[in-house]
N, C-alpha and C positions, 0 to 999 in steps of 0.2 A: 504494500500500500504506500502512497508517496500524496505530501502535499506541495505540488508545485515544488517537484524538485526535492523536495524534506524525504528523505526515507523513511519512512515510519510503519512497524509491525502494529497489526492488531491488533489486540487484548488491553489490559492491564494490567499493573504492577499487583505480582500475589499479596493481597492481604498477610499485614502479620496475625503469626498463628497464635501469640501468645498477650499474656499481661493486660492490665487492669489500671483505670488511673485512678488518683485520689484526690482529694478536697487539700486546699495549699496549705501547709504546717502540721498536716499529719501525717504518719508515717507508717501507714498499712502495710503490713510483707504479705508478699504472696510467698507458695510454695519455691523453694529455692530453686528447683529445677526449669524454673517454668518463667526466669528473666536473665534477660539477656543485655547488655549492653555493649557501647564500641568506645574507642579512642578512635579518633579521627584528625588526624593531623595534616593540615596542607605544607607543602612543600615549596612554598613561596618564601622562604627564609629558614633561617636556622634555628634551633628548639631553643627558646629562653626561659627564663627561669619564671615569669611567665602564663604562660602556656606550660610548662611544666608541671608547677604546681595544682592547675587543673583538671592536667592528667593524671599527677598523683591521686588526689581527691577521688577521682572516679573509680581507678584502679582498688582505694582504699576501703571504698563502699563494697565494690564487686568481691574482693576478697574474705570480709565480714559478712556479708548476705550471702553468698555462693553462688553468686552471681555469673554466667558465662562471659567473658571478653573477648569482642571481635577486636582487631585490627584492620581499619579503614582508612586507605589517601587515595586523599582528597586533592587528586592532581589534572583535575578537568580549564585552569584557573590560567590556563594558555603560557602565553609569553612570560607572565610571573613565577610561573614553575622553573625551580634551580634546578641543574641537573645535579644527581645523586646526593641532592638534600635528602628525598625521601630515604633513602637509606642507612644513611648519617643519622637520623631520627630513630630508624628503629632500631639502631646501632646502640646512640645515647641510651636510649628505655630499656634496653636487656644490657648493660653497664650496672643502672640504678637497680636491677633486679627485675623490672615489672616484665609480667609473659602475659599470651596469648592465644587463642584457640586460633590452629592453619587453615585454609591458608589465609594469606593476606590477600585485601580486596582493593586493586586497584581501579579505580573510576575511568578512567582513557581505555582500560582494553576491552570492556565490552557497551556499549552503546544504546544498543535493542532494545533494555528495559526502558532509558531515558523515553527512545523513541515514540514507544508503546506508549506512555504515558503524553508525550505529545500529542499522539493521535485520538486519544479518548478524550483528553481536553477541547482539542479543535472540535472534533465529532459532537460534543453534546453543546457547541457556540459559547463555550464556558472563556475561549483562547485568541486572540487576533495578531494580523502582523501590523508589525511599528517601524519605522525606518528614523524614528527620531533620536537624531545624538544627546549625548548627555548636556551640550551647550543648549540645543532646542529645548531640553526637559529644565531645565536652570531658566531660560529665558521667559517660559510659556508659561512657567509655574511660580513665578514672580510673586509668591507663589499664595494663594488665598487661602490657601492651609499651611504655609511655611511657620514650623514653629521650632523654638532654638535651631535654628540653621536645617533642620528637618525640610525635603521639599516634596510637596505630592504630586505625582506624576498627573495631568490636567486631563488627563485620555484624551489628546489630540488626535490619535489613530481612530479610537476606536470608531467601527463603523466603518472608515475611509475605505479600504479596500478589498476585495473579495476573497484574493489569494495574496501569496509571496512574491507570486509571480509578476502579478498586477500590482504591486508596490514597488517593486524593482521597475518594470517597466515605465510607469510614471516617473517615478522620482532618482533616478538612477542609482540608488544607493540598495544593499542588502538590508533583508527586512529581520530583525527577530523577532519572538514572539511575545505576548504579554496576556497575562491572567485577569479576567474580569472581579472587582472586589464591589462590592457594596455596603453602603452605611450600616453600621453597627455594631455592636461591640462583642468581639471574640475576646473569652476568658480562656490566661491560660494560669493553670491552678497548678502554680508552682509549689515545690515540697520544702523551699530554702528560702527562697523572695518572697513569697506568699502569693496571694489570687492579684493578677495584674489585668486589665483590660485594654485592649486596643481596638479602633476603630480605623481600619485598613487606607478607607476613603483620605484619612489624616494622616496617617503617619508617614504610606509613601503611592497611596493610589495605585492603578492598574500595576502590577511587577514582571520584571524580567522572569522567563521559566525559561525560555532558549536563547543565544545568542544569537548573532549574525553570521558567525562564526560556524554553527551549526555545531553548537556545544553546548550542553545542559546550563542552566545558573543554578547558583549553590540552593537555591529554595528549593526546585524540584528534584536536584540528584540527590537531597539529604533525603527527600521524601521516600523516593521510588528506594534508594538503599537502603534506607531502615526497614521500610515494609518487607524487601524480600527475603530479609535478613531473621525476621521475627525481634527487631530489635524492639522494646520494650520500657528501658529505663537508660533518659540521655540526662549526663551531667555534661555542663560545660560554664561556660565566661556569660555573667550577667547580661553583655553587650549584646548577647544574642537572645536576648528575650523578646523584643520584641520581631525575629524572624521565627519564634514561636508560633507567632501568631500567623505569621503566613503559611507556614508549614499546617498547621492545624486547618488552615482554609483551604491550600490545597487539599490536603488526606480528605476531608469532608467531602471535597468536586470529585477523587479521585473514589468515594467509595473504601476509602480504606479505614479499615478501626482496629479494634480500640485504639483509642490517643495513646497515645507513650507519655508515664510517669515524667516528670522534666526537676532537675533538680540546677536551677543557675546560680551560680558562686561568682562574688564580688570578683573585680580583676586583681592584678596587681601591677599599682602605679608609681611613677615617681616621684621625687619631693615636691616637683609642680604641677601633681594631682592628676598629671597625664597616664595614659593606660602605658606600662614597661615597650621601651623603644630604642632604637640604636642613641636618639638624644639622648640618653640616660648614661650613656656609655656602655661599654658591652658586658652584654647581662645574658650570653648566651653559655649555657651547659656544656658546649665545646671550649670554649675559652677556660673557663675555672678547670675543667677536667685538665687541659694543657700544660694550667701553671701547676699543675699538682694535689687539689680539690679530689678527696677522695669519696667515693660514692654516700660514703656514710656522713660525709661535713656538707655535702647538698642536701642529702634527706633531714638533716638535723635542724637548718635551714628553712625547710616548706614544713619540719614539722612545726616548728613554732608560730611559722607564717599559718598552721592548719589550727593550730589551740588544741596540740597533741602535744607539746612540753611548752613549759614557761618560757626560756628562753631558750634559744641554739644550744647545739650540742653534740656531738656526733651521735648518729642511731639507726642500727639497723633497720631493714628493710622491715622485718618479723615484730621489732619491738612498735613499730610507727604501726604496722597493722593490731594489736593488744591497744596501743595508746589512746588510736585514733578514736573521736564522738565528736560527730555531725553535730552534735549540740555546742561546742563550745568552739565551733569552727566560727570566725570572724563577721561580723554581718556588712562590716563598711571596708572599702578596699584597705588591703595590706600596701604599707610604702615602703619601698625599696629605700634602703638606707644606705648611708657610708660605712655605717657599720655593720651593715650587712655583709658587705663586701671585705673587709677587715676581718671579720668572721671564715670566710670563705678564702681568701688567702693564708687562714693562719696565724693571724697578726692577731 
C-alpha cells in the first residue's frame, strides 16, 4: 500500500499485551511478570550524567519490582545521530553494571511498523500532509497560543491538500505528515509528578508523526515501539511530560491500550537552572571514566542525587538497588555542583 509515494503496510501497531495504569501518586504493582519496561537512549550525543541518572532510576525500579528491561535506540533523529555513540552508550551502562533483556532494538533497521501506523492514521483522516518549515510555523503562529516561548502549530495545512503528492506538486517542497488534535484536556496520571493536564490545541497544535524525510518523529516511533514491545511502565526526564500527552492521543487514534504506567523525574540542571549541557562543562560519563572515576564514585554520585544516601560516597551497584525509595527521590531538579565534580575526581 503507498501514499503518494509513502510506502506504507496495512495493519496496525500490535497492541500491548500487558499492564494496567494508575491514578498519579499511587503506586499499585501489578504481578511482577506481567511489566515491562525500556531504556531508551538517543545517540545524538554522549551519555551524561544527566540522562544517566534517569536511566539509573528506571533501571533501579525495574530491579526492585522484577520488572523486564528492554534496550531501545533511539537512532531515527537523522543527521544528529553520532556515529558509534550508540555503542559507547551501551558500552558506559554495562561498565556501571546495568543489563538487559536481547536483543537490542534499533529504530532505523526496520520501518514497517512506523509505516503501518502511518497508514491507519491517514486511512481513518485522523493525518495530513504539511510542507511548512519551522520558520513558516514561528511566523504563522505568532502565535495566539504562544505561551512561555511555547508555539502552537496554527494548522495552516490542514485541509490544503489531498495527497503528498499534491503538496509537493504545488509548493515544490517535501510534505511530512501531521496529526489532527482537538481542544481538551488529556490527563496524564503521573506516579512521581502527579495528574498533569494538557490541552494539545495549546501547547503545540496539529504535530509532526512523519518527517519529510520519510522518517518516523519521536511521538509516533515511541508509540508504535512500546506497543509492540508490550512495554508497560516508562520512567524518564520530567521535560517529556508533556509529549505524554501526545503519545496518549496518538495510542487512543491508534486503538492501542492500556496506557502505560508513566513515572517523570525532575532533570538534572546546572547552577543557572538550565537542564545539564556541554555549557556546564563536561559532564559526560566518558570523561570522569577517562580521568579515573571508578564505577562505584558515579553511582555514589546519582545515588545521592536519587535520596538513596545523604551525601556521595562510593557504592555499589547491589547496595544503590537495597538503598534505593522512590519516596525520598528529589521532587525539584538536582544541581550539578563544583562539588560534584571534586567529588568525582577524587579531590
Amino acid at each position: 500500500m503507498h501514499y503518494n509515494g509513502w510506502p506504507v503496510a496495512q495493519g496496525r501497531p500490535d497492541p500491548p499485551r500487558r499492564g494496567s495504569n494508575g491514578s498519579a501518586g499511587s503506586e499499585p504493582e501489578t504481578p511482577m511478570s506481567e511489566t515491562t519496561t525500556r531504556l531508551a537512549p538517543s545517540p545524538t550525543g554522549a551519555l551524561h550524567l544527566g540522562n544517566l541518572r534517569t536511566f539509573l532510576v528506571n533501571y533501579l525500579l525495574a530491579r526492585q519490582r522484577g520488572w523486564k528491561v528492554l534496550m531501545r535506540i533511539e537512532d531515527i533523529d537523522g543527521p544528529r545521530v553520532k556515529p558509534d555513540a550508540a555503542e559507547a552508550m551501551l558500552a558506559e551502562l554495562k561498565w556501571l553494571g546495568l543489563d538487559w533483556s536481547e536483543p537490542v532494538k534499533w529504530q532505523l533497521r526496520d520501518m514497517s511498523a512506523y509505516e503501518s501506523a502511518l497508514g491507519r492514521l491517514v486511512a481513518l483522516g485522523a493525518a495530513y500532509p504539511c510542507v511548512c518549515s519551522r520558520k513558516d510555523v514561528l511566523t504563522a503562529a505568532g502565535a495566539p497560543h504562544a505561551e512561555d516561548g511555547v508555539f502552537a502549530y496554527p494548522g495552516t495545512c490542514r485541509g490544503l491538500y489531498a495527497s503528498a503528492e499534491e503538496a509537493l506538486a504545488r509548493t515544490g517542497r517535501p510534505a511530512a505528515w501531521r496529526v489532527k488534535v482537538e481542544a481538551g484536556a488529556i490527563e496524564v496520571a503521573d506516579r512521581f509528578a502527579g495528574a498533569r493536564e494538557f490541552d494539545l490545541t495549546r501547547t503545540c497544535g496539529d504535530f509532526v508523526i512523519y518527517r519529510s524525510q520519510r522518517l518516523p518523529a519521536y511521538q509516533l516511533a515511541v508509540v508504535v515501539d512500546d506497543a509492540e514491545a508490550g512495554v508497560d511502565a516508562i520512567v524518564r526526564g520530567d521535560d517529556l511530560l508533556e509529549s505524554a500527552a501526545r503519545q496518549i492521543h496518538l495510542r487512543r487514534l491508534l486503538d492501542i491500550g492500556p496506557e502505560p504506567a508513566y513515572w517523570h523525574l525532575p532533570l538534572v540542571v546546572g547552577p543557572d537552572g538550565r537542564r545539564l549541557a556541554k555549557r556546564h562543562g563536561d559532564t559526560r560519563l566518558a570523561y570522569y571514566h577517562g580521568i579515573g572515576a571508578t564505577p562505584q564514585r558515579i553511582l555514589g554520585l546519582l545515588a545521592a542525587w536519587s535520596g538513596a544516601i545523604e551525601s556521595p560516597r562510593e557504592i555499589s551497584l547491589e547496595e544503590m538497588i537495597e538503598r534505593f525509595d522512590l519516596a525520598r527521590m528529589p521532587a525539584a531538579p538536582t544541581v550539578f555542583t563544583d562539588a560534584d565534580d571534586r567529588f568525582l575526581r577524587g579531590k
